[in-house]
C-alpha positions in Angstrom: 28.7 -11.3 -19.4 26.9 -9.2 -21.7 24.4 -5.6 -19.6 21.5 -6.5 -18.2 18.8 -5.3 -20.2 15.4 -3.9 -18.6 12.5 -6.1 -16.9 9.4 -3.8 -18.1 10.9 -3.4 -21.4 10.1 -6.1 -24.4 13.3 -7.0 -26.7 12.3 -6.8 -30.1 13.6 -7.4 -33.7 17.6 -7.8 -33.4 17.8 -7.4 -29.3 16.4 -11.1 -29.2 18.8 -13.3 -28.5 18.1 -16.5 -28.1 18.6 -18.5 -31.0 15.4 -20.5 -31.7 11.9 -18.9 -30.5 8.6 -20.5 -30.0 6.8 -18.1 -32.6 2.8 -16.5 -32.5 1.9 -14.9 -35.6 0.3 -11.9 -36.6 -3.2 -13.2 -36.1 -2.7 -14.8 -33.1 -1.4 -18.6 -34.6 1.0 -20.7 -32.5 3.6 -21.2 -35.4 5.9 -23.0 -33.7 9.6 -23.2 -32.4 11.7 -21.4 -35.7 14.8 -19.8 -35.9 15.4 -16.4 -35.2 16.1 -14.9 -38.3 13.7 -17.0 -40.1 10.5 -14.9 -37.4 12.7 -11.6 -38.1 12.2 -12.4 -42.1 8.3 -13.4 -41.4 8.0 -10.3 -39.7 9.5 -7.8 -42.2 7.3 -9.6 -44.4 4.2 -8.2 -43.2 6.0 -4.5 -42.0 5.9 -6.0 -38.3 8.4 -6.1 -35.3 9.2 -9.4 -33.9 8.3 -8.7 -30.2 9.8 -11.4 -26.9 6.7 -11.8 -25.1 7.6 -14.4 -22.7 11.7 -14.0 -22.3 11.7 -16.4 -19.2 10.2 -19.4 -21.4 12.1 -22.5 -22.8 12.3 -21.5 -25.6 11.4 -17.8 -25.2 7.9 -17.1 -26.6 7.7 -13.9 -29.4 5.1 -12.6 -31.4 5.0 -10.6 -34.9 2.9 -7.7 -34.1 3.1 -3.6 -34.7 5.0 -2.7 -31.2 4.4 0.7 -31.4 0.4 0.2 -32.0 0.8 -2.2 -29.0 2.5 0.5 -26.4 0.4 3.3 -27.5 -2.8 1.3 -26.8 -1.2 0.2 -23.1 -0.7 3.7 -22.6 -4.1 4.6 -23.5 -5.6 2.0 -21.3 -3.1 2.7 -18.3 -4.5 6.5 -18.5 -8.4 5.3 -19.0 -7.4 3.4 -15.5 -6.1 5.8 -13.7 -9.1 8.4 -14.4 -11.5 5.6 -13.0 -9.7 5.3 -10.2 -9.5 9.5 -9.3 -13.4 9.4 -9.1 -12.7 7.4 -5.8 -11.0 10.5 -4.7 -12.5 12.2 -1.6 -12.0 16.4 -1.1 -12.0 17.3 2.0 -13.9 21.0 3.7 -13.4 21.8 7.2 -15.6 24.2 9.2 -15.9 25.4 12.4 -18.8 26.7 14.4 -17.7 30.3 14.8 -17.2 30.2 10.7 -18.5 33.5 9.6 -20.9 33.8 6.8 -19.0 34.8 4.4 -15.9 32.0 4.4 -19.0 29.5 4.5 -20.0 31.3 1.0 -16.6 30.9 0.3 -16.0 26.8 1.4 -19.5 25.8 -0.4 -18.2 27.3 -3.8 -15.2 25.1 -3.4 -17.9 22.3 -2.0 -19.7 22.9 -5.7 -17.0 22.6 -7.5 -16.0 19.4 -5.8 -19.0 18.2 -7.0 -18.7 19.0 -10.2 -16.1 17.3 -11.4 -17.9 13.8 -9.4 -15.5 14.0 -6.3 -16.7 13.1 -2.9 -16.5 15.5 -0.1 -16.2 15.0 3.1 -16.8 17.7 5.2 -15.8 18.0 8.7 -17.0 20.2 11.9 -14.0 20.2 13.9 -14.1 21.3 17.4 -11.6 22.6 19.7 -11.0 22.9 23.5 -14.0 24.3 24.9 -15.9 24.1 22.3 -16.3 20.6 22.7 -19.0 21.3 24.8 -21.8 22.5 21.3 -21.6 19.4 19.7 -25.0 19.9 19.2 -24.2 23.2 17.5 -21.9 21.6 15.1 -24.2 19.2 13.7 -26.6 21.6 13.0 -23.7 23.7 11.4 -22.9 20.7 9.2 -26.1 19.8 8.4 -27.4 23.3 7.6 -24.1 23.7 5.4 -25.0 20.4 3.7 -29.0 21.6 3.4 -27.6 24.9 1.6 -25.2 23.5 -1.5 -27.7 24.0 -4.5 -26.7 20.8 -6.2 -29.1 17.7 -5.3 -26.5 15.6 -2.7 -26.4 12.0 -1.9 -24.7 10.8 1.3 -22.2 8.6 1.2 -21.5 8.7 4.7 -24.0 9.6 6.9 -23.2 12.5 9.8 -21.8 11.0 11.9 -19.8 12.0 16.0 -16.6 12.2 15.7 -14.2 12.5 18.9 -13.3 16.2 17.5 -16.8 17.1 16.3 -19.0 15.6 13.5 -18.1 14.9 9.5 -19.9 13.3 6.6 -19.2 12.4 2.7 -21.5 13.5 0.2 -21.4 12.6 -3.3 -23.3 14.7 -6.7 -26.5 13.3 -7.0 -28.4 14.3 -10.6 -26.3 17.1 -11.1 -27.5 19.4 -13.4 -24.6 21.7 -15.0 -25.5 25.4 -15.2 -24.1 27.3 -18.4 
């Protein structure tokens, strides 16, 4: 019994075993079922690699094609993919309603630059103990914070009550980038 060779990775040129393949040419063509060496010498032919597409198939399916074109553009779309999907990302600020004037400075910079780069932010006015009792002090400390970034802001999530205190998710709206 021969080692198992990788699921995610594609036999190609002599690592194909089987003896006859169903064969797709270089332009996308159903040849048909050949034999092995006779794809390998249609794909030296054209400077290709022989590549097993479909190793679970009766007979196994294989296509000429440049292999290392094909995994640098997979790579290339696997990165575009996973920068789409980090815009979905959510920052988080938290305040507090005895934050002092200056850490609020401090907590919108980092708010901006949030922004910036098209993350959402959700800020939150958390509230302990006793001072559960100005929750109408925290929302007007989160929505006096939210009044003061510079950048036009969109809500995402509205303010909202929260059993700790109140939070909301803002997005960049027409951001305009300063120099």
């Amino acid at each position: 019994m021969g080692k198992k060779f990788p699921r995610d990775q594609k036999r190609i040129n002599e690592q194909i075993q089987a003896e006859e393949i169903r064969l797709i040419n270089s332009q996308g063509e159903q040849v048909g079922v050949v034999k092995r060496f006779k794809a390998l010498e249609m794909a030296q032919a054209e400077g290709l690699d022989l590549v097993e597409i479909v190793p679970g198939a009766n007979p196994p399916v294989a296509k000429i094609m440049n292999y290392g074109k094909h995994q640098y553009n997979k790579k290339k779309q696997e990165k575009k993919s996973r920068v789409k999907s980090r815009k979905n990302e959510v920052k988080g600020i938290r305040l507090g309603i005895k934050t002092d004037y200056h850490d609020l400075e401090v907590k919108k910079k980092r708010a901006l630059k949030f922004l910036k780069k098209n993350y959402k932010v959700s800020i939150e006015v958390i509230l302990k103990g006793r001072e559960k009792m100005f929750f109408p002090k925290a929302k007007e400390v989160l929505s006096n914070f939210i009044k003061s970034l510079e950048s036009p802001v969109e809500f995402d999530q509205e303010i909202k009550k929260s059993p700790n205190g109140f939070n909301a998710v803002v997005k960049a709206g027409n951001f305009v980038k300063k120099n």
